[in-house]
C-alpha positions in Angstrom: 0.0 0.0 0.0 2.7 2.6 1.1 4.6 1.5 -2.5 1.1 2.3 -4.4 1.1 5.6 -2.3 4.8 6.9 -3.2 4.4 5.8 -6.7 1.2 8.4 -7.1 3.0 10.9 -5.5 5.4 10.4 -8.2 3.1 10.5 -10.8 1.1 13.2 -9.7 4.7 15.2 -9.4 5.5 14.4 -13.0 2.4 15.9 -14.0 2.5 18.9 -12.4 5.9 19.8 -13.4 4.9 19.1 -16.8 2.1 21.1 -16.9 3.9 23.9 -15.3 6.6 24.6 -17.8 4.5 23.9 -20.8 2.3 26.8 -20.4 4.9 29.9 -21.5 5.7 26.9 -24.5 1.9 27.0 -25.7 1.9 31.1 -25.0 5.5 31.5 -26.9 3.5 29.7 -30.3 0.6 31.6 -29.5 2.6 35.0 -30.0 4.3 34.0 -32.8 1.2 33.2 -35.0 0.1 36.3 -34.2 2.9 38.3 -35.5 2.1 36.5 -39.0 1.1 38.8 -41.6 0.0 38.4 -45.0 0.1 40.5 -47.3 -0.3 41.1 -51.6 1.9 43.3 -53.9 0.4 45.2 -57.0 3.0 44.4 -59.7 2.1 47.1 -61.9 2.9 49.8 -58.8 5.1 48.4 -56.6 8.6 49.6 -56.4 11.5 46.5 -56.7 12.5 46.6 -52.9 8.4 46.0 -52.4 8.4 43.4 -54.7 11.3 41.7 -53.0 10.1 41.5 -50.1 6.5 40.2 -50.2 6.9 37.7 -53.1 8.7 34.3 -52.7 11.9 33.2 -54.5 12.2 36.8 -55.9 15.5 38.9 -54.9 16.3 42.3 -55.9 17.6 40.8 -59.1 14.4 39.3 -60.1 12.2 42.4 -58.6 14.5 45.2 -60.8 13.5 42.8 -63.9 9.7 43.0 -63.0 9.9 46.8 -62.9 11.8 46.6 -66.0 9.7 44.8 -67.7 6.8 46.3 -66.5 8.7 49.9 -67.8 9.4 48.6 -71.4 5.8 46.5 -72.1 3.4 48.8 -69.7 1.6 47.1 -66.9 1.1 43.9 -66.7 -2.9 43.2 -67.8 -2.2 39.2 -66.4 -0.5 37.5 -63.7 1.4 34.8 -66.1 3.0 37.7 -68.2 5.6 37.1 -64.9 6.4 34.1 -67.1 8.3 36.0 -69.6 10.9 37.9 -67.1 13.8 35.0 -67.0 14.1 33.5 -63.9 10.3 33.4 -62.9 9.0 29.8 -63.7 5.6 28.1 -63.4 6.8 27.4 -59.6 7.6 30.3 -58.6 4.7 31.7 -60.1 2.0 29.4 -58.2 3.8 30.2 -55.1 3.2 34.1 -55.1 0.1 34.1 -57.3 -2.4 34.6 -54.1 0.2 37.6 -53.2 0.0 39.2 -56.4 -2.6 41.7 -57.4 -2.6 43.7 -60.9 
């Protein structure tokens, strides 16, 4: 009986330490989902350094050709005309096409 008791006690320990130091884990996650933001980039006004940094897989590099392209062929009336600036594939494309916004 007294070994039944003491293992409890050791159970019931166990929990409560476990529950104790996984609340600030839980509230740590919480915070951090929180700071997500989403956001979408017009590619017919954005600047490069806007386009860099909301878009996936495109760097300065590929944002400068955008606005280039955008400059020599006026705005861009569809979001696969990305398709034509080297560098920007169908993968890349499907990954920023909810981000993108003419």
């Amino acid at each position: 009986m007294k070994g039944i008791r003491t293992l409890l006690a050791c159970v019931f320990a166990v929990v409560i330490l476990g529950l104790s130091t996984a609340g600030p884990v839980y509230a740590g996650e919480k915070a951090a989902s929180e700071e997500t933001v989403v956001s979408s980039v017009n590619i017919n006004k954005a600047d490069a350094k806007e386009l860099a940094s909301v878009l996936h897989n495109i760097g300065k590099s590929k944002a400068e050709s955008i606005v280039k392209y955008r400059e020599e062929h006026g705005p861009f009336t569809s979001k696969k005309q990305l398709l034509n600036i080297k560098g920007i594939g169908e993968s890349t494309l499907e990954k920023n096409e909810a981000l993108i916004t003419l």
